[in-house]
N, C-alpha and C positions, 0 to 999 in steps of 0.2 A: 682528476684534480688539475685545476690549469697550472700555467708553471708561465711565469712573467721572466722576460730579460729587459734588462736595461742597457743601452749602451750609454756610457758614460764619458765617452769621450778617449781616443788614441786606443790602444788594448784593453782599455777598462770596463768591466761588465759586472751587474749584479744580478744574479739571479734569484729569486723566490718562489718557493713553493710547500704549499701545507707549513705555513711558519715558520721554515727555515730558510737563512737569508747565507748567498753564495757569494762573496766577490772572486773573479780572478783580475790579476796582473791592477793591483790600486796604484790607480795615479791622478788622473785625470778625473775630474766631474766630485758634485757632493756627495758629499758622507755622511749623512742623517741617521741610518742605519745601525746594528751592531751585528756584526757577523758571524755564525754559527760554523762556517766555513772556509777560511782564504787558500786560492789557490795561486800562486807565483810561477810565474813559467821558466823566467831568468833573472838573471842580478844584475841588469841592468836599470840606472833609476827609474829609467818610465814603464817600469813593469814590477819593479819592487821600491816601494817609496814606505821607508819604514814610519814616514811622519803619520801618513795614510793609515797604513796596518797598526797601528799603535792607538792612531784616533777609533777604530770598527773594533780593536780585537777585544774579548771577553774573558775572564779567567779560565774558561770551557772552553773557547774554539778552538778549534782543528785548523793546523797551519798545514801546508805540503809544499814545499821549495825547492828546489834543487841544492844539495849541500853547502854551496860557496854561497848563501842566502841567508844559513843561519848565521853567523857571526852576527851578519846585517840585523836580525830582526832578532837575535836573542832566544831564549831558552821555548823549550815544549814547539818546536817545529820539527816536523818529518819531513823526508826526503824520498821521491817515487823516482825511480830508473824507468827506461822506454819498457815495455809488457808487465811492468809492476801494479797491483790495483787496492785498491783501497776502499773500504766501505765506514764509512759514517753516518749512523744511524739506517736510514731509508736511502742514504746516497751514493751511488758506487761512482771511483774514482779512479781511471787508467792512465797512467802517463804515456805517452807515445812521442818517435823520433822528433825534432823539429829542429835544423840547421839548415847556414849556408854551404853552400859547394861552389855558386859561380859569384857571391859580392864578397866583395876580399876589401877590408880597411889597409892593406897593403900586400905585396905580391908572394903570394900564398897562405897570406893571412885574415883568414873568412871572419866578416863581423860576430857572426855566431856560430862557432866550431862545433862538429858536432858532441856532444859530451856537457856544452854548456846549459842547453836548458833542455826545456819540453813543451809537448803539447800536452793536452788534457782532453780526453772522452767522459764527459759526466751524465749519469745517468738517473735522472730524478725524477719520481711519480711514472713513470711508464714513457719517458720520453728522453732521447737521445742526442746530446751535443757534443759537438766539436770544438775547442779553442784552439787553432794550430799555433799560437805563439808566434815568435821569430821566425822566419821559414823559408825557407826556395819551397816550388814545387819538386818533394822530392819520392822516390820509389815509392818509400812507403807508404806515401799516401792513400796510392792505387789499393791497397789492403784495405783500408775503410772503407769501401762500397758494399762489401758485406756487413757492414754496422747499423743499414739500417737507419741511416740519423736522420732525425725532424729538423736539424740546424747546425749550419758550420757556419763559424765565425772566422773570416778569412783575409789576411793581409794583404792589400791590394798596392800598396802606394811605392811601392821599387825601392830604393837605394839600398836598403839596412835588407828588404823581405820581396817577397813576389813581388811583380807589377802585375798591373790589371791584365797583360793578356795569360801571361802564368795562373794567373789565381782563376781565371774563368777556366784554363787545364788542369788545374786542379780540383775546379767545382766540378765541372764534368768527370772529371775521374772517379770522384770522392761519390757522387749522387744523393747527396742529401733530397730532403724535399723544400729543404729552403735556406738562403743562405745570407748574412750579416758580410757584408765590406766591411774592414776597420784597416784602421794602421794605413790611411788612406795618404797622409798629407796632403799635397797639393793636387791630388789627381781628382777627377769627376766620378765618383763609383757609379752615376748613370750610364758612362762608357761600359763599366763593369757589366750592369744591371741588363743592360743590350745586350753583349754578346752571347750573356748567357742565356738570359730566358727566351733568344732567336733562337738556340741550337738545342734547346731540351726542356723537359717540363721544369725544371728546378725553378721556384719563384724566389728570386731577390730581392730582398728589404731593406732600404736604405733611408738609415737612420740619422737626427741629429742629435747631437750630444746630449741625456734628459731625456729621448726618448722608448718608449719598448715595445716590445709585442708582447699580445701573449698565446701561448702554445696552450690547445686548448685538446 
């Protein structure tokens, strides 16, 4: 069964497959859709925009945020910790580490501590993704390479997360078979797209806002 992503623009992504429609981190791009599943990484607005999640969500769907998210977004949402996993229906759902350690919004104070959000390992129809959220390249990441992933979705644009040569240490660490830039800003994710696919087989796919691949 193919399994489509969307990238929608900043951390925004929709994923589908066999009928069931994925967001994580809504903010960015249309919402035509209704969601069977949203995933929140952090409670920051451009990753949890309750206007977003309110316009997709269903009396059924499955929310998963990190706790300081529920107040935000209101009643029937859970909460995953880093090695916590989750299955919905045919979809299994692992939250993992995702903080800074070296960008600090002031001196010793990292824009994302560790404890505020996550990443997400989802795993739907037989194929493997990565959303690292908010992120330094950090230890844990190197743990991922036995995952096995068809796709990591990887912040490249510096200030708040990795910049591009971190996130290309990260893609190499990580060895997906293919990997999505987002959270780019103002950088080139072609710079990204070179450095990695000169140093290993990983193929890089770089997207514009609207558009997706799909894993087949």
């Amino acid at each position: 069964m193919d399994v489509l992503v969307k990238w929608l623009g900043h951390a925004s992504f929709m994923v589908k497959a066999k009928e069931k429609t994925i967001y994580i981190d809504p903010y960015e791009g249309s919402y035509t859709e209704k969601a069977d599943l949203i995933l929140v990484t952090h409670s920051h607005h451009d990753h949890c925009d309750t206007t977003k999640i309110n316009m997709i969500r269903k009396e059924d769907t499955t929310i998963y945020a990190p706790s300081d998210c529920v107040s935000m977004i209101g009643e029937k949402v859970k909460s995953l910790k880093p090695g916590d996993q989750a299955v919905v229906g045919s979809i299994t759902v692992e939250a993992v580490q995702a903080y800074n350690y070296q960008r600090f919004r002031s001196p010793g104070v990292p824009y994302h501590p560790k404890g505020l959000g996550v990443g997400y390992l989802i795993t739907v129809e037989g194929k493997a993704l990565y959303h690292a959220g908010d992120t330094d390249f950090i230890p844990e990441m190197k743990r991922l390479r036995t995952k096995n992933l068809d796709l990591a979705l990887l912040p490249s644009g510096g200030t708040y997360t990795m910049d591009t040569p971190e996130a290309v240490e990260a893609a190499l660490a990580i060895k997906p078979k293919m990997v999505i830039p987002m959270h780019c800003w103002d950088t080139n994710p072609k710079e990204f797209q070179k450095a990695v696919e000169t140093t290993s087989q990983i193929k890089v796919v770089t997207l514009k806002p609207g558009q997706h691949i799909t894993l087949q």
